[in-house]
C-alpha positions in Angstrom: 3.5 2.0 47.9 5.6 1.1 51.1 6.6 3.4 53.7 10.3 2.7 52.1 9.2 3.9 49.1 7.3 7.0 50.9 10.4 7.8 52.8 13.0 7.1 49.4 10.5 9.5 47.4 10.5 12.5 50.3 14.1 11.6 50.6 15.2 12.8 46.7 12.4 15.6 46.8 14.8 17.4 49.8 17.7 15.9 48.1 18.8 13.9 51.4 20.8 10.8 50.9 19.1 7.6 51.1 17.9 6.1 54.5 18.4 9.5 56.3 14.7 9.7 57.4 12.7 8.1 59.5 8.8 8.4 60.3 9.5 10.5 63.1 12.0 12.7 62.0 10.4 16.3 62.7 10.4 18.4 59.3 11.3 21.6 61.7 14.8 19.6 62.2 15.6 19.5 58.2 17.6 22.4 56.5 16.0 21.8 53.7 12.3 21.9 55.2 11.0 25.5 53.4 8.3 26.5 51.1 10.0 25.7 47.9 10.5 22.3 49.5 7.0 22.0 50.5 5.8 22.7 46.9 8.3 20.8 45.2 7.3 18.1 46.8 3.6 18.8 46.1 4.4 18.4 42.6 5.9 15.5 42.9 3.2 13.8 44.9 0.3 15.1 43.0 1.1 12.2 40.3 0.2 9.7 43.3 -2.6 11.5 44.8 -3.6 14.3 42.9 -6.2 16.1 45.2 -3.0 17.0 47.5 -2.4 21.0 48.6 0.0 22.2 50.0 -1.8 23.5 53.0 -1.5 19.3 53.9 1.9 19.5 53.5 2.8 22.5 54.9 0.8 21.2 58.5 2.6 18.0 58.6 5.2 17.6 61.6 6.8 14.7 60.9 7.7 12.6 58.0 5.5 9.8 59.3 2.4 12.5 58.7 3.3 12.9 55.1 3.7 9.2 54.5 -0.2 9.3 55.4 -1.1 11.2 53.0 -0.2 9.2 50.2 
């Protein structure tokens, strides 16, 4: 998977319009950055790498760090 697709995927799991983040937007910049977010978008990652928790999620910073988990 690209880092497009990365970003494209987190993009619809905060419901942000395409091409809005970048690797180094910070998560603590994003309205929609919460728990339900952060779980949400467990769920939808755990298809691609199913050994993620959200304790990975929740102590990313950036976008950029979530892209390398996946």
């Amino acid at each position: 998977m690209t880092n497009k697709e990365k970003l494209a995927l987190i993009e619809e799991a905060l419901r942000l319009k395409a091409d809005t983040l970048t690797e180094d937007t910070e998560l603590g910049t994003l309205r929609a950055w919460d728990s339900f977010t952060i779980l949400s978008l467990q769920v939808r990652l755990s298809a691609i790498k199913p050994d993620l928790q959200f304790s990975d999620l929740f102590g990313c910073d950036t976008v950029g760090e979530i892209c390398g988990l996946f």
